[in-house]
Residue frames relative to the residue before (quaternion, step in Angstrom):
aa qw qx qy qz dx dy dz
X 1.0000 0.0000 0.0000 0.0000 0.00 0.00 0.00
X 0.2886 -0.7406 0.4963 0.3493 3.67 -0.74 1.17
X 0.6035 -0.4760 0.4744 0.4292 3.65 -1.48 0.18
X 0.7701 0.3940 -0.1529 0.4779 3.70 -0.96 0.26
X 0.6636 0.3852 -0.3886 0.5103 3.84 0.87 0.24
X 0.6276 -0.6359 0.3896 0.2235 2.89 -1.16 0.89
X 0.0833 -0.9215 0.3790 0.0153 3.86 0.37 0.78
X 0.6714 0.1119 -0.1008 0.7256 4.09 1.60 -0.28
X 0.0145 0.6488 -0.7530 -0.1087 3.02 -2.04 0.04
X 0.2333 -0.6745 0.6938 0.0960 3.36 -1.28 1.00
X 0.1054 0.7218 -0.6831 0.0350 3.64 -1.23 0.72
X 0.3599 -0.7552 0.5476 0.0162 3.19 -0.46 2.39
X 0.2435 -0.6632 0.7000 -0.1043 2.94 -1.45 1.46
X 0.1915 -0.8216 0.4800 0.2407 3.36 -1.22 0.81
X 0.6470 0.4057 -0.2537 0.5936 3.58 1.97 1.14
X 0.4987 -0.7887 0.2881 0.2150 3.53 0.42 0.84
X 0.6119 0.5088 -0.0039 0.6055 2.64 1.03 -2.54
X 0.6464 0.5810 -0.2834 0.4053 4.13 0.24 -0.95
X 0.7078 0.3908 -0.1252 0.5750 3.62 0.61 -1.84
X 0.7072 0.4129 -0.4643 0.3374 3.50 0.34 -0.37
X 0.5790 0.6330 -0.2716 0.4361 3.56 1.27 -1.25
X 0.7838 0.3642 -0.2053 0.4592 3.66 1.31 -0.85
X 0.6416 0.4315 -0.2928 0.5625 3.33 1.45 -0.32
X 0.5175 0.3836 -0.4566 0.6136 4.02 1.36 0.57
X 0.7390 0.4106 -0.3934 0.3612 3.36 0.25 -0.54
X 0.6388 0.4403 -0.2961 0.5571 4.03 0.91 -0.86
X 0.9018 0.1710 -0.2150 0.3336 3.66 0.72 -0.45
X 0.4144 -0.8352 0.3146 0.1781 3.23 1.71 1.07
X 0.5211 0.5082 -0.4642 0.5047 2.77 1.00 1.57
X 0.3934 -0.6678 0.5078 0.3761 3.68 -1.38 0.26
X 0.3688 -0.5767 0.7237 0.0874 3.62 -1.81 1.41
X 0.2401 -0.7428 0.5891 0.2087 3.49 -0.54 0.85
X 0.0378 -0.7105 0.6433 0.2826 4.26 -0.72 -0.46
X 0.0985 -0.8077 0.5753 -0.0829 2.69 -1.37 1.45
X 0.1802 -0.7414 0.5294 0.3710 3.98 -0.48 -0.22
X 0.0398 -0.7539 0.6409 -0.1385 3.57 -0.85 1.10
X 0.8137 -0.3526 0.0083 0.4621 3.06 -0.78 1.63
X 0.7775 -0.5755 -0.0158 0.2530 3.05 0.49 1.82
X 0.5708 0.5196 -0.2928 0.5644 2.86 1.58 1.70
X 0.3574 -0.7567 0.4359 0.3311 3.16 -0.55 1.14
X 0.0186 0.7175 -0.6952 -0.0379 3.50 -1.46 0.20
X 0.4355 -0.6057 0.6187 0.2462 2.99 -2.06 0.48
X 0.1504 -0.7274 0.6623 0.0983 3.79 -0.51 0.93
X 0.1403 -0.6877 0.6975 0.1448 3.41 -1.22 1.22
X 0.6219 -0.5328 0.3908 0.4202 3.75 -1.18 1.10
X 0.3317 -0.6181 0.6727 0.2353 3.49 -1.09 1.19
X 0.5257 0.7391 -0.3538 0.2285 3.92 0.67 -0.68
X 0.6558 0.5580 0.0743 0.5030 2.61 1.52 -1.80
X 0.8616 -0.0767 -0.0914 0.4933 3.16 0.95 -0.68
X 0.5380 -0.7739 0.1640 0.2910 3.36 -1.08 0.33
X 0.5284 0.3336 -0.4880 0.6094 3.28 1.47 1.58
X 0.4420 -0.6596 0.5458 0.2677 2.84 -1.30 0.05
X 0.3255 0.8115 -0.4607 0.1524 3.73 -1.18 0.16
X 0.5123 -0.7356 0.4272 0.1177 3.23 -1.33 0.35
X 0.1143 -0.5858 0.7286 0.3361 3.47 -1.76 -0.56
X 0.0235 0.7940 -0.6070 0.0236 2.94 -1.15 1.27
X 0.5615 -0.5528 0.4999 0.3595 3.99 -0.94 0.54
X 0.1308 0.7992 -0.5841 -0.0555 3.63 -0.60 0.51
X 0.3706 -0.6722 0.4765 0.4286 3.71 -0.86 0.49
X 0.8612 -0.0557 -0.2397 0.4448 3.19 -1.73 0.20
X 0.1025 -0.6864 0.7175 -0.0590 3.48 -0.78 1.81
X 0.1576 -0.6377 0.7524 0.0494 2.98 -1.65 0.46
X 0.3690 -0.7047 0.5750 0.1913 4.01 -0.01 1.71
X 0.8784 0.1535 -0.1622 0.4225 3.47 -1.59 0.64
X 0.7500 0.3778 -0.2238 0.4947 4.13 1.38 0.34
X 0.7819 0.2731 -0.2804 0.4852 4.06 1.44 0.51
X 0.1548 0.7153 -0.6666 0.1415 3.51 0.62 0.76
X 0.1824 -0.7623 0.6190 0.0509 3.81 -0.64 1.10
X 0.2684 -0.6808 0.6799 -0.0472 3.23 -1.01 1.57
X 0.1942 -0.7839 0.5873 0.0530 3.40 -1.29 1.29
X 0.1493 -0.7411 0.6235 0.1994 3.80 -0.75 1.01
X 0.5225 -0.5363 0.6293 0.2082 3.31 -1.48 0.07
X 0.2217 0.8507 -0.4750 -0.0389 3.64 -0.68 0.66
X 0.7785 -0.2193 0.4020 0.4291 3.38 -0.85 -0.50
X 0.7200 0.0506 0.3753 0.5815 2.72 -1.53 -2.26
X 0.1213 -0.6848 0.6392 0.3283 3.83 -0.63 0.71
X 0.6074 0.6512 -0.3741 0.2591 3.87 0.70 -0.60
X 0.5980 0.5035 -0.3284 0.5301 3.31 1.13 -0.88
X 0.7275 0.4256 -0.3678 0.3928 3.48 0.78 -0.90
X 0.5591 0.5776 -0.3850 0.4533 3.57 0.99 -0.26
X 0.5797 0.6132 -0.3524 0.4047 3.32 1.14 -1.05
X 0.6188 0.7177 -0.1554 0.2790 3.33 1.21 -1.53
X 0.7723 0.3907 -0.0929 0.4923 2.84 1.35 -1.81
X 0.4982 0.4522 -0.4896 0.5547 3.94 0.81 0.52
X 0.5583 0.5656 -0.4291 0.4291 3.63 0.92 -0.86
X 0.9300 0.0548 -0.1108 0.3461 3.31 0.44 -1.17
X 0.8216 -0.3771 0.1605 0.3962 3.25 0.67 1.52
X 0.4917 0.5127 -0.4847 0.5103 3.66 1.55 0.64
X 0.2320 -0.6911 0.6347 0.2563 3.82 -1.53 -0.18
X 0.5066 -0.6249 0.5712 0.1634 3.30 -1.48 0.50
X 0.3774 -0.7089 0.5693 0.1760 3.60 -0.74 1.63
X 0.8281 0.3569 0.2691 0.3383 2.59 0.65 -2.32
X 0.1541 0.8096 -0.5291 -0.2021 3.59 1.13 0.34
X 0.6684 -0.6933 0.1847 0.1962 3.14 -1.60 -0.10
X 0.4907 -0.7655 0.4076 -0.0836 3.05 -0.92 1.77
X 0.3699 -0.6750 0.6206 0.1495 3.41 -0.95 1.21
X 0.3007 -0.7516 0.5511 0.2021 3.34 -1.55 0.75
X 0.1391 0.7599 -0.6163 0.1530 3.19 -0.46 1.46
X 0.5797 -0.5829 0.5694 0.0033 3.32 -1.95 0.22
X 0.1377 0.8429 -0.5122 -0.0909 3.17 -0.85 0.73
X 0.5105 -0.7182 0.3458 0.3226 3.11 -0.34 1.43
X 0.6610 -0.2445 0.4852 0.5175 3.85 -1.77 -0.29
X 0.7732 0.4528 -0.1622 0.4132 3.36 -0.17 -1.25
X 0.4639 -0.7222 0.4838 0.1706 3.80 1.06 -0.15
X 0.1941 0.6717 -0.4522 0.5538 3.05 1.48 1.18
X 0.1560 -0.7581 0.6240 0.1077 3.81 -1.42 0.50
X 0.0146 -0.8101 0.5834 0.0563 3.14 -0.30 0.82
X 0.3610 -0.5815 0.6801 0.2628 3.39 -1.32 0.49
X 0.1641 -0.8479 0.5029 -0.0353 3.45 -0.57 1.39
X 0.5850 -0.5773 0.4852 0.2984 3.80 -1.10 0.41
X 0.2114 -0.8100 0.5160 0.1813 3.73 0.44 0.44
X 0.6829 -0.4691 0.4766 0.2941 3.66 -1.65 0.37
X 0.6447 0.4655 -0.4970 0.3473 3.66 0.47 -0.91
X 0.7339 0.1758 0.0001 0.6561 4.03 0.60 -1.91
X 0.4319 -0.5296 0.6700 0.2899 3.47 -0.11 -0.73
X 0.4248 0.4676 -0.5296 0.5660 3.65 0.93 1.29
X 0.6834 -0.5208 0.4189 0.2936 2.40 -1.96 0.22
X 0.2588 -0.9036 0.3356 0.0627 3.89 0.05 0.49
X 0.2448 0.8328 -0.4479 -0.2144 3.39 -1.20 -0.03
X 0.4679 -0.7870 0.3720 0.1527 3.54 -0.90 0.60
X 0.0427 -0.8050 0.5906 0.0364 3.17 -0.93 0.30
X 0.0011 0.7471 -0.6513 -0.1328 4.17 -0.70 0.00
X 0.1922 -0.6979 0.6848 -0.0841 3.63 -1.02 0.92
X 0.1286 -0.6124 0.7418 0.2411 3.88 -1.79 0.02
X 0.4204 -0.5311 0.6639 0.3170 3.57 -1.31 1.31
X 0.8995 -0.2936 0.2949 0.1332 2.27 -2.50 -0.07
X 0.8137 0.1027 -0.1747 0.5448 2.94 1.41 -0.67
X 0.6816 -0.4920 0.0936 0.5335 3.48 0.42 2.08
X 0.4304 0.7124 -0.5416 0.1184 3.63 0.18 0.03
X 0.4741 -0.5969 0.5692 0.3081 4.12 -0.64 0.39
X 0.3197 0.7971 -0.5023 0.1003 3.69 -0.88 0.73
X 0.3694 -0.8128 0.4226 0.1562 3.46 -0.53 0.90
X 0.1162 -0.8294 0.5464 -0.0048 3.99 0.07 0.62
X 0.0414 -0.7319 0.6787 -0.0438 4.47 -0.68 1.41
X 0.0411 0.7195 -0.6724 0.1690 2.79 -1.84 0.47
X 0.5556 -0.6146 0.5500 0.1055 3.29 -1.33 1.18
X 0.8721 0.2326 -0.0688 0.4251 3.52 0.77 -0.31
């Protein structure tokens, strides 16, 4: 995955079971529903298309103001470092994808974007935008 492409997208829904039924039906395709690290989500086939991404419940939404774009980076720290440098803020510092089993087990888990191990992070640029920022390292 190059650094700097856009590699996921999350588009919060305030009905899971609803958005998925309308986003299979308008895009004649199948949204799988899955629970991932201890949240349900629609998973549109990454196969199929040529990002990956989701519907996911988010709390306070605001319709028509949080589609979450995912970059691809490097070092996600340095880039976090970056974004206080230049006048962004950090939602979401960064966050290993993991799992916790029924049983209360953690698992470090293969994630949806590659199927690595992963981590995330979601920040607002400079100019208030919402953005989501992954990495291998």
């Amino acid at each position: 995955m190059k650094p700097g492409n856009i590699c996921w997208f999350e588009i919060p829904v305030l009905n899971l079971d609803r958005a998925i039924d309308f986003y299979s039906t308008i895009l004649y395709t199948k949204i799988e529903k899955i629970i991932f690290i201890e949240k349900e989500y629609g998973i549109f086939d990454k196969n199929k298309h040529s990002i990956g991404g989701c519907l996911i419940v988010k709390e306070n939404y605001l319709p028509g103001k949080s589609t979450i774009l995912f970059f691809s980076v490097i070092d996600l720290s340095e880039v976090l470092i970056n974004t206080i440098e230049k006048g962004g803020a950090i939602v979401i510092p960064k966050t290993l994808m993991k799992q916790v089993t029924s049983k209360g087990d953690t698992i470090i888990a293969q994630n949806m974007i590659d199927d690595n191990v992963g981590y995330y992070a979601e920040i607002i640029d400079s100019e208030g935008n919402h953005i989501g920022l992954y990495s291998n390292s």
